[in-house]
C-alpha positions as CSV (number, residue, x, y, z in Angstrom):
1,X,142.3,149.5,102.0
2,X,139.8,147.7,100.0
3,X,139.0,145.0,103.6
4,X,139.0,148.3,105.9
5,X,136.1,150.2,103.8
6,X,134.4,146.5,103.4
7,X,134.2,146.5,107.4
8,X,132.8,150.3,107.7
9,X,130.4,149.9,104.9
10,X,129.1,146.7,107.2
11,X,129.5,148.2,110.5
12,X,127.2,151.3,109.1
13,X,124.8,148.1,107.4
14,X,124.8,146.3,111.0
15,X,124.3,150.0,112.7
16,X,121.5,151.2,110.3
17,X,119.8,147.5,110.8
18,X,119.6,148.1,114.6
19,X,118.2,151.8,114.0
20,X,115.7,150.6,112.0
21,X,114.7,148.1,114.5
22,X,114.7,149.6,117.4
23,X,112.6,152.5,115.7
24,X,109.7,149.4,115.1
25,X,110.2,147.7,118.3
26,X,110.5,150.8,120.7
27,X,107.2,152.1,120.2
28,X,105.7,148.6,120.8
29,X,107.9,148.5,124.5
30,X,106.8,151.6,125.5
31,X,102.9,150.6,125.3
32,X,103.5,147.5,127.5
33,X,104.5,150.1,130.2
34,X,101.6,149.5,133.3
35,X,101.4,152.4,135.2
36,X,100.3,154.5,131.8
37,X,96.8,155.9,132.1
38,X,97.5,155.6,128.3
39,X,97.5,152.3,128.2
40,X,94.7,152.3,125.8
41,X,95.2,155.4,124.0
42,X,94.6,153.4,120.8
43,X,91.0,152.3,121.6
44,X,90.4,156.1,122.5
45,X,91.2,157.4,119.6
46,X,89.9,155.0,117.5
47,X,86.6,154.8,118.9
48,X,86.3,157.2,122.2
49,X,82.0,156.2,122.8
50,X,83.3,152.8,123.8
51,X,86.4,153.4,126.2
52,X,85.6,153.3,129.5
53,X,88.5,153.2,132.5
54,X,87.8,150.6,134.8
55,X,87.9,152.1,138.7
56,X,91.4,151.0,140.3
57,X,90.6,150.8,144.6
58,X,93.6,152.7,146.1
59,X,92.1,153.2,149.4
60,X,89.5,155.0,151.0
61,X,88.1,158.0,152.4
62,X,85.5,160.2,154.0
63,X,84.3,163.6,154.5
64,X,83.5,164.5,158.2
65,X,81.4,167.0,159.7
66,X,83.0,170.2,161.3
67,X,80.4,170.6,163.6
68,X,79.7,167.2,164.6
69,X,82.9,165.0,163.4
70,X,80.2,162.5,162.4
71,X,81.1,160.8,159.1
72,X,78.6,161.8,156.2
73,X,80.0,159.6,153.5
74,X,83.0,156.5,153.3
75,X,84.3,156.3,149.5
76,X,86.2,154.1,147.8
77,X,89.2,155.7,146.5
78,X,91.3,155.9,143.1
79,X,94.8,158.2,143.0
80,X,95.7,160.7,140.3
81,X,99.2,162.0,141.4
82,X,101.2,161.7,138.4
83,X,100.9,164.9,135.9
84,X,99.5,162.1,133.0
85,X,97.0,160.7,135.6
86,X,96.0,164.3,136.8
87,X,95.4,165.4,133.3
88,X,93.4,162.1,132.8
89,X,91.6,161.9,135.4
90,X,87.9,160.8,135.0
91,X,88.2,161.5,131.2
92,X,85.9,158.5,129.3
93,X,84.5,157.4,132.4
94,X,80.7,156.2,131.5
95,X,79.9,155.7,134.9
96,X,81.0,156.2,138.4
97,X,79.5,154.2,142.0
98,X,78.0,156.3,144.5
99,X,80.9,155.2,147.1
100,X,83.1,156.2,144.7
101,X,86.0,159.0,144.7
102,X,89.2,159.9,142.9
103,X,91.7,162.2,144.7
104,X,94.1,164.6,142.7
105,X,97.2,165.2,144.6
106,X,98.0,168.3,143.7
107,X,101.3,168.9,145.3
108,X,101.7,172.8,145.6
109,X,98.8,174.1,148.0
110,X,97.4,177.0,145.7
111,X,93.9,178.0,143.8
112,X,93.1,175.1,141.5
113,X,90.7,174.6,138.4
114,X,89.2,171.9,137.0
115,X,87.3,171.3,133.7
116,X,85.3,168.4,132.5
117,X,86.7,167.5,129.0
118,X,85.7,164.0,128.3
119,X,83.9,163.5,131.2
120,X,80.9,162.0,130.5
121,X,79.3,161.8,134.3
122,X,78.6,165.1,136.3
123,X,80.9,165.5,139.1
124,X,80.6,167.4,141.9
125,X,84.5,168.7,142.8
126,X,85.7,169.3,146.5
127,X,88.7,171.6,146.7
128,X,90.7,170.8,150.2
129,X,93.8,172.5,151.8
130,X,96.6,171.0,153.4
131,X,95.2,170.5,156.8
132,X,92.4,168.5,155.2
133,X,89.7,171.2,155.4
134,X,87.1,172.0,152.5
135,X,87.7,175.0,150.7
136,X,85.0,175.2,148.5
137,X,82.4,172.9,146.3
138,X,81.7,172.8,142.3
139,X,78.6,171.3,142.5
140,X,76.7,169.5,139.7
141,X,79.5,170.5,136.6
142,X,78.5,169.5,133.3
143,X,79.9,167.1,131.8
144,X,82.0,167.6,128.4
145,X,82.4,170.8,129.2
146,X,85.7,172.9,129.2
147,X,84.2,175.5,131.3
148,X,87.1,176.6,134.2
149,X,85.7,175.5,137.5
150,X,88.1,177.0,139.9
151,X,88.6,176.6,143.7
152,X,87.6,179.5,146.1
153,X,91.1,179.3,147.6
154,X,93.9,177.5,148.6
155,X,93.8,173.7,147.7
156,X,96.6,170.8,147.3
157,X,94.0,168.0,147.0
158,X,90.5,167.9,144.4
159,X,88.2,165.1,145.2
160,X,86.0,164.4,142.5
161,X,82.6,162.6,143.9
162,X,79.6,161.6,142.0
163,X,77.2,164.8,140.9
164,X,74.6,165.5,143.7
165,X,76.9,164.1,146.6
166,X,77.8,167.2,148.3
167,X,74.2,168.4,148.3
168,X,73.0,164.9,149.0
169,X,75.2,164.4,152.1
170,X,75.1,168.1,153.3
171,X,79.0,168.8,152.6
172,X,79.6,172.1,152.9
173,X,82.7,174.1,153.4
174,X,85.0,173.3,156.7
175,X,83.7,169.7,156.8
176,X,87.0,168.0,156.4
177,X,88.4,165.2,154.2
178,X,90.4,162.2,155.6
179,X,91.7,159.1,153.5
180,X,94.7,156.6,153.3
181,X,95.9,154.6,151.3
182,X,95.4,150.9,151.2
């Protein structure tokens, strides 16, 4: 009787030794994962003025006038589609190229709104429905702000551009949006 609660009371030992360990490895293993946008959360919250995203190229893409199908600006593209990158987004961001873009896949084609919490650039934000049509522009928004900026309809993509693009390349509503992927 004595051998058989000798083995239990070092089974439960050996059991609580793995718990413990796993409990101070885990954590470490699940920071190593590369396709987090919180990668760095640590350097965010320790100091968030310094953190700045680099821009990951995941194709490209370019608004296109209605009227005259002529191209009015090629971008350089970076993909939120993920709910963590969506959130994300261009949060810490200190600047952003002028051939630059990030595209939200949005899945569900419905009104969308954006905000600009920890965004420290001023974006302008292009709401576009399924057939790849503008819905409607946030021009200019204020960065740090957490003011709702809402589409005027129907949208399952949000292209986020530099602020002053849309006015600066004559975008308006029914241009359409095309990209790929590279």
């Amino acid at each position: 009787m004595k051998k058989t609660i000798q083995k239990v009371g070092m089974a439960l030992l050996l059991l609580a030794g793995i718990g413990f360990v796993s409990l101070q490895v885990g954590p470490a293993c699940q920071r190593q994962n590369a396709g987090s946008v919180y990668e760095n959360s640590e350097t965010t919250q320790e100091n968030p003025a310094s953190y700045s995203p680099p821009f990951t190229q995941e194709g490209v893409g370019s608004f296109l006038s209605a009227t005259t199908g002529d191209t009015l600006q090629n971008f350089r593209v970076e993909v939120a589609e993920r709910p963590d990158e969506v959130q994300y987004g261009m949060m810490y961001r200190k600047e952003m190229a002028e051939d630059m873009a990030m595209v939200f896949l949005m899945g569900t084609e419905e009104p969308q709104s954006f905000w600009m919490r920890n965004t420290y650039v001023s974006l302008d934000i292009v709401f576009v429905n399924s057939q790849g049509a503008v819905v409607s522009i946030q021009e200019n928004c204020t960065p740090l702000t957490d003011t709702p900026r809402p589409s005027e309809g129907p949208a399952n993509v949000v292209v986020e551009v530099p602020g002053g693009t849309a006015k600066r390349i004559g975008l308006t509503p029914g241009d359409r949006w095309v990209w790929g992927r590279l």
